[in-house]
C-alpha positions as CSV (number, residue, x, y, z in Angstrom):
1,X,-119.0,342.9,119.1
2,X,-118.9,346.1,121.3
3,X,-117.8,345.6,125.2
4,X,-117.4,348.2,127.9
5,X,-115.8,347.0,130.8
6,X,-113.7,343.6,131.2
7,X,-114.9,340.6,129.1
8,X,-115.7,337.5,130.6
9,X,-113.3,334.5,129.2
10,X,-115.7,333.2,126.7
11,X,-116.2,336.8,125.4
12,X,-112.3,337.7,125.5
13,X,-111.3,334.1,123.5
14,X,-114.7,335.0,121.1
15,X,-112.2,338.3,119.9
16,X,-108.9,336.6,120.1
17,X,-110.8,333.7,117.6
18,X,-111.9,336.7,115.5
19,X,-108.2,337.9,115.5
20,X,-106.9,334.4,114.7
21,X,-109.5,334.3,111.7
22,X,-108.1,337.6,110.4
23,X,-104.3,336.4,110.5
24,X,-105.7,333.6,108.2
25,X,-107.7,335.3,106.4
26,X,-104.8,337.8,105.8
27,X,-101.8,335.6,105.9
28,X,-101.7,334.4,101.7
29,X,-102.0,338.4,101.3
30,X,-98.2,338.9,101.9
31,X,-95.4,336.3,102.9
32,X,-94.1,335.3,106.1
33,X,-90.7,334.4,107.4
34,X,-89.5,332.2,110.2
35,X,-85.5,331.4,111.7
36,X,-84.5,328.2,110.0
37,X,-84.1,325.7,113.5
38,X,-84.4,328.1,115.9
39,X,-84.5,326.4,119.0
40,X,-86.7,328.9,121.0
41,X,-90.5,329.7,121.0
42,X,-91.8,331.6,118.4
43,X,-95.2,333.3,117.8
44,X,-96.9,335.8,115.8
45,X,-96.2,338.9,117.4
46,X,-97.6,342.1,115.6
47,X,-100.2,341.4,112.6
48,X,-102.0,344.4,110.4
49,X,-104.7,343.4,108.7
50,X,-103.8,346.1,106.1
51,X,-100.9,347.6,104.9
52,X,-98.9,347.6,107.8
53,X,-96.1,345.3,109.5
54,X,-96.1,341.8,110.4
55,X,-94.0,339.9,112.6
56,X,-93.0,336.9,113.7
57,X,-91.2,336.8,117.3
58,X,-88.7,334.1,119.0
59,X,-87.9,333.9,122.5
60,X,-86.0,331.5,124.5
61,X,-87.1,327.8,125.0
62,X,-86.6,328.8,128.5
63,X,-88.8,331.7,128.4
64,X,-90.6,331.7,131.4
65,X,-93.8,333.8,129.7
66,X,-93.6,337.0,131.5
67,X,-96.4,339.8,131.0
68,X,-94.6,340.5,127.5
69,X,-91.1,340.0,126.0
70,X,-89.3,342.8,127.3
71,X,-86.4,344.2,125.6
72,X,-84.2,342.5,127.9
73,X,-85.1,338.9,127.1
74,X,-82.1,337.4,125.4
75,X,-81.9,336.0,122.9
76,X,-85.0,337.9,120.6
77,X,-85.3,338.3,117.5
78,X,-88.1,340.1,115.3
79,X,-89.0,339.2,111.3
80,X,-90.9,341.8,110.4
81,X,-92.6,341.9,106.7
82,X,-94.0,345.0,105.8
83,X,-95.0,346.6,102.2
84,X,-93.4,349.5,102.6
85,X,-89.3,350.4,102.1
86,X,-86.8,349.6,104.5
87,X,-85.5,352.5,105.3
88,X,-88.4,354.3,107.0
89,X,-89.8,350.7,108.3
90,X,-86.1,350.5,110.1
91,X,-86.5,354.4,111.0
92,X,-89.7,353.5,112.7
93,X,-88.8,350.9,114.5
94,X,-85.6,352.7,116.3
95,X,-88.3,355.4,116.9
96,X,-90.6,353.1,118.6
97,X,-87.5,351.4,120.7
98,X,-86.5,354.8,121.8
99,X,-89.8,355.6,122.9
100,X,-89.8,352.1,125.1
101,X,-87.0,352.8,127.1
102,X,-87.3,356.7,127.5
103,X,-90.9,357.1,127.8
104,X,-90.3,359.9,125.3
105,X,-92.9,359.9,122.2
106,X,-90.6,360.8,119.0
107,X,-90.6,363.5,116.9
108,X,-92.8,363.0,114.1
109,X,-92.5,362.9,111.3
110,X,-89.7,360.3,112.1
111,X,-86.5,361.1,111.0
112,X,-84.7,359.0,108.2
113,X,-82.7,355.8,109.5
114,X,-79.1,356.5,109.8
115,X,-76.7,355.5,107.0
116,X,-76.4,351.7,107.8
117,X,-73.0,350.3,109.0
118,X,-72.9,347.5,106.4
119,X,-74.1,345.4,104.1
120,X,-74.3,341.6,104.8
121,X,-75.9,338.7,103.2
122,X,-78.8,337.4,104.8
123,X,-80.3,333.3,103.9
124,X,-83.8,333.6,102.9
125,X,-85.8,330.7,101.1
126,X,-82.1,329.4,100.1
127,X,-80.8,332.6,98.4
128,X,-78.4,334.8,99.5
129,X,-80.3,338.2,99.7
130,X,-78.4,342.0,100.7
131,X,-79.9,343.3,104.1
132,X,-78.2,346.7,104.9
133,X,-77.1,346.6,109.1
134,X,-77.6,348.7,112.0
135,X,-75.6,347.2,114.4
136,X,-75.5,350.2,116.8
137,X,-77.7,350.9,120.2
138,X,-79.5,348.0,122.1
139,X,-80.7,345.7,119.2
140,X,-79.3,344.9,115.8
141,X,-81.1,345.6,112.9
142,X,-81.0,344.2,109.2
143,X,-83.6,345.1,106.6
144,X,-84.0,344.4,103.0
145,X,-86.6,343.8,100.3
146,X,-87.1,340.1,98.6
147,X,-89.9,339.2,96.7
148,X,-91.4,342.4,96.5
149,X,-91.4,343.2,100.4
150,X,-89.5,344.4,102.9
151,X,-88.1,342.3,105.6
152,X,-86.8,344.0,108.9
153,X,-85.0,341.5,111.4
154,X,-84.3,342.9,115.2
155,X,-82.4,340.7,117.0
156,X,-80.9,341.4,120.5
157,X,-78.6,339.1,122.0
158,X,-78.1,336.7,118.7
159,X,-76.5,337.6,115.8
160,X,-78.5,338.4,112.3
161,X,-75.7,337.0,109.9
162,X,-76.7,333.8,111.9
163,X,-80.5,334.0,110.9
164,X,-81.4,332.3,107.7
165,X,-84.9,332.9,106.9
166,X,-87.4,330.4,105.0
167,X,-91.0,331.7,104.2
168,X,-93.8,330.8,106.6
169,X,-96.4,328.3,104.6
170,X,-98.8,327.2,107.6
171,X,-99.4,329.7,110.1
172,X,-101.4,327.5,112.7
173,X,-98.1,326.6,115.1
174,X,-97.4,330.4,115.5
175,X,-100.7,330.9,116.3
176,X,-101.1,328.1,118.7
177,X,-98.4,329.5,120.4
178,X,-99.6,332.8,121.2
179,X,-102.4,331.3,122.4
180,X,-100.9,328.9,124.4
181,X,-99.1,332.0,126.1
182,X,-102.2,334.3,126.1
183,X,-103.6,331.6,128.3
184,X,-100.5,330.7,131.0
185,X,-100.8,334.8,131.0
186,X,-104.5,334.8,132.4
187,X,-103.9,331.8,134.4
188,X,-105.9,329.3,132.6
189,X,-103.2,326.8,131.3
């Protein structure tokens, strides 16, 4: 499909289906994690059809579906799953928060993380699994790799050594939900 200009909403939900088909066609390619019982909404946030990250965000039960999640929405917490190391996905990601509340783009290449500021055990799929911490500036970070992939969790106002992961195995709910807040976002709910 090519557009120029704004879509009508049968053309604008015709992509978002396209996108939807992708995530499922895409999602048995690399594993997913949600918060055990978190009490919030939760929705598929960023999803790369290649290589790249994947996440999974919760917000609030009370979230009152502003334009997007702003850093300031407490609590929120990011599972990213991405292919790479953790190291430069956690490096990244500090970049790209930087860059939200300076307006600043960062240098690139992007410098190493910082030496974390511990080690902790993080619950995922029932096991116990190392996640180094950055528990410095605005949000909390905890990344490690488990079963082959790197998991980065960003949490801001909740703490990570309270997350206990468990892999995603049906990703329709988290996908229903980002519609249903797509659609209170254009007005049509």
């Amino acid at each position: 499909m090519q557009f120029a200009g704004e879509l009508t909403p049968d053309e604008f939900w015709a992509v978002m289906d396209q996108s939807d088909d992708e995530v499922r066609r895409t999602f048995a390619e690399r594993p997913a994690f949600e918060i055990r019982g978190w009490p919030g909404r939760a929705m598929v946030s960023e999803w790369s059809f290649g290589s790249g990250a994947r996440s999974i965000m919760f917000l609030p039960a009370d979230w009152n579906d502003e334009a997007f999640p702003n850093l300031d929405v407490l609590p929120r917490v990011d599972v990213l799953v991405d292919a790479t190391e953790p190291r430069p996905v956690v490096a990244e990601r500090m970049a790209f928060e930087a860059f939200e509340r300076t307006g600043q783009p960062p240098r690139l290449p992007v410098p190493d993380a910082p030496t974390p500021d511990a080690v902790i055990e993080v619950n995922v799929d029932g096991v116990a699994e190392p996640f180094e911490l950055w528990s410095t500036g605005h949000r909390a970070r905890a990344a490690g790799r488990v079963a082959g992939v790197t998991i980065v969790i960003e949490a801001t106002g909740h703490a990570i050594e309270e997350v206990s992961l468990v892999r995603v195995l049906d990703i329709e709910g988290l996908l229903a939900e980002r519609r249903r807040w797509i659609r209170e976002l254009r007005g049509e709910a």
